[in-house]
C-alpha positions as CSV (number, residue, x, y, z in Angstrom):
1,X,5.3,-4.7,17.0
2,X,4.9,-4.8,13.0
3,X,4.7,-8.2,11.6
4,X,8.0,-10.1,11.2
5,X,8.2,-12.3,8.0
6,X,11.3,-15.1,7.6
7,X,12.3,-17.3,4.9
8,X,9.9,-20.0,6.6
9,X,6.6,-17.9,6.5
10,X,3.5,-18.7,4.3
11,X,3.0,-16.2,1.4
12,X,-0.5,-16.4,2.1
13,X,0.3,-15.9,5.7
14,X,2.1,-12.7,4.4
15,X,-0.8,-11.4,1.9
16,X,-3.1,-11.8,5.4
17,X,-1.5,-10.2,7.5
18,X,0.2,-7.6,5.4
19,X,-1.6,-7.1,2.0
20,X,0.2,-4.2,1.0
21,X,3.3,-6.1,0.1
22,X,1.6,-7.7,-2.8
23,X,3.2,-5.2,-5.0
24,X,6.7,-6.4,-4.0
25,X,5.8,-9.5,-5.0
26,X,4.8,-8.2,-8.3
27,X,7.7,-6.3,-9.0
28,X,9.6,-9.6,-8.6
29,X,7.9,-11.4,-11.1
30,X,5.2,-13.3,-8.3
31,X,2.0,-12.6,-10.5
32,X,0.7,-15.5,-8.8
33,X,-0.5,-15.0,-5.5
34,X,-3.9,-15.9,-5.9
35,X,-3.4,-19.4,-7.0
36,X,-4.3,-21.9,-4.0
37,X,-0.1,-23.3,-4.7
38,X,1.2,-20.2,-4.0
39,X,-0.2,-19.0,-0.9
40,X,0.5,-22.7,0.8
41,X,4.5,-21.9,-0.1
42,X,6.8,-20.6,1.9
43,X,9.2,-17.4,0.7
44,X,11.8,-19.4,0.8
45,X,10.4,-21.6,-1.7
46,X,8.6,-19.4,-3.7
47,X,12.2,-16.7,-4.4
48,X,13.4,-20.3,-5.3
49,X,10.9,-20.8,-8.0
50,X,11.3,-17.2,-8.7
51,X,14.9,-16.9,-9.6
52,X,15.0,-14.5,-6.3
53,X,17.6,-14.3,-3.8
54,X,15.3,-14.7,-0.4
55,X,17.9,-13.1,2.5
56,X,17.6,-10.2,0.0
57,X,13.7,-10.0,-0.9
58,X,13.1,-11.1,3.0
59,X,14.9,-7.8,3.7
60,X,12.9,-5.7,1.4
61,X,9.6,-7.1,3.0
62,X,10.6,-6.4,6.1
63,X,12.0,-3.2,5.9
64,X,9.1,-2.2,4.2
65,X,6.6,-3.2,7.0
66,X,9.5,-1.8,9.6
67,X,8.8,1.5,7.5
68,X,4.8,1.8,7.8
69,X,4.8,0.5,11.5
């Protein structure tokens, strides 16, 4: 089973487990997923700081990992 991400899991948990979304989070205007801050947040929070809907990036991720599994 691919790795399932919710609103609730740790970017950095995400980068871990599942580095190749990093350019998602690029193309969404999350250039900073190196900095110690935002690997501790969750999605949730981060799309909040973002200015990005999370039920819809949450989708994307997940359809995206659905895709390569």
């Amino acid at each position: 089973m691919a790795f399932q991400i919710t609103k609730d899991t740790i970017i950095g948990d995400i980068l871990d487990n599942a580095p190749q979304t990093a350019p998602l989070f690029l193309n969404i205007g999350m250039h900073c997923l190196g900095c110690p801050a935002s690997r501790g947040e969750t999605l949730e929070q981060a799309c909040m700081v973002h200015g990005v809907d999370a039920d819809i990036f949450l989708e994307e991720l997940n359809t995206f990992l659905n895709a390569q599994a």
